[in-house]
N, C-alpha and C positions, 0 to 999 in steps of 0.2 A: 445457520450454516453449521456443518456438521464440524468443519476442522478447528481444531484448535487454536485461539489467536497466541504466540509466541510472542511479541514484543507490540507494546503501546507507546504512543509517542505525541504528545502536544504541543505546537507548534504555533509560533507568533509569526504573524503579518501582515503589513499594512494596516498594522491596528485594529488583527482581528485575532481570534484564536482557532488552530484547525483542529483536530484529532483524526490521527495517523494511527492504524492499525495493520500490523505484519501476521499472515496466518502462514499456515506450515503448506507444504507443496502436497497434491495427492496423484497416487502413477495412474500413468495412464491403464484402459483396459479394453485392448483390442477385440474383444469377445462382442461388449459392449458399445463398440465403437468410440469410446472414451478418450481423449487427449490426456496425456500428463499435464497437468497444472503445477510449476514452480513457484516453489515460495515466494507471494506478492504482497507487498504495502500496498493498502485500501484508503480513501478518506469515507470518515466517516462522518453524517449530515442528518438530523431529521430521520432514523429508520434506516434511511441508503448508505449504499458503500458506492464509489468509485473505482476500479482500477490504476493505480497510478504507476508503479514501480516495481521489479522482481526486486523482494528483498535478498540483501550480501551480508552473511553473518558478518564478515570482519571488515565491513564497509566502513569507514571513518566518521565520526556524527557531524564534523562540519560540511564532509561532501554531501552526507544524506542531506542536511539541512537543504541547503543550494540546490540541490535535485528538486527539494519537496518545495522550494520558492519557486523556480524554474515551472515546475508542474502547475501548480496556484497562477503563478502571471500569465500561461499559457489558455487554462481551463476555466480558473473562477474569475481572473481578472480582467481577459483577454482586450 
């Protein structure tokens, strides 16, 4: 991936451990038919990313947490 990861982040649950990665947004380009992509937290697994979340710079790390549990009970835990 070409864009830049801005913010890493490791995360405990249910007695596992994830890695949380935030990459920068890229605009979109209508030329190219292209969508802007906003700044997203990825799980990161084995080679793969997930999408999980548009990262918020000044989002609070206890709310991200709870998001990033919320996301895990939903997808990896279900």
């Amino acid at each position: 991936m070409s864009r830049l990861a801005v913010q890493q982040h490791h995360f405990h649950h249910r007695g596992r451990a994830f890695h949380f990665v935030a990459y920068d947004g890229l605009p979109g380009n209508a030329a190219q038919g292209k969508e802007a992509i906003p700044p997203t937290w990825y799980l990161m697994s084995a080679g793969k990313r997930w999408e999980v979340m548009p990262e918020v710079s000044a989002q609070p790390e206890g709310e991200r947490d709870s998001k990033f549990a919320h996301w895990l009970d939903q997808n990896v835990f279900g």
